[in-house]
C-alpha positions, 0 to 999 in steps of 0.5 A: 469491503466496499471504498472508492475516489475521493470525488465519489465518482467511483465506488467498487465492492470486494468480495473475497479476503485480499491476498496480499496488502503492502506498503509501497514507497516507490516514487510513482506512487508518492507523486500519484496518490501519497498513500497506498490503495487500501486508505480508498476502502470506506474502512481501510483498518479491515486490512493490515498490510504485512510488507513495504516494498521499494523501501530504497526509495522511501523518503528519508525522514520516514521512520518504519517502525513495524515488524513487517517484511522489508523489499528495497527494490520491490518483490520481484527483484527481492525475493530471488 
């Protein structure tokens, strides 16, 4: 899989399966990039992610309508 930054400045290559794909809704990521990593490979549908993490801070008018994991506050605090 290959992708990059908008300008094109940047581009990477991936050469191994990804290990974990999520969804993340914290606030730093809604202010830095309003959209997760995965939308910067060229063909971002290669990857489903499979969890949302910090859904407590998801904004409200977002409607989650998938069957992947939920963590409110990120996994390290909800996985125990």
């Amino acid at each position: 899989m290959e992708g990059g930054c908008f300008c094109g400045a940047v581009r990477y290559s991936v050469s191994g399966p990804p290990f974990a794909a999520e969804y993340c809704h914290c606030r730093m990521c809604q202010k830095s990039t309003g959209a997760m990593t995965i939308a910067s490979l060229d063909d971002p549908n290669l990857v489903k992610p499979t969890r949302h993490i910090f859904t407590d801070s998801q904004v409200r008018w977002l409607n989650i309508d998938d069957d992947c994991k939920r963590f409110p506050e990120g996994l390290a605090k909800s996985s125990g």
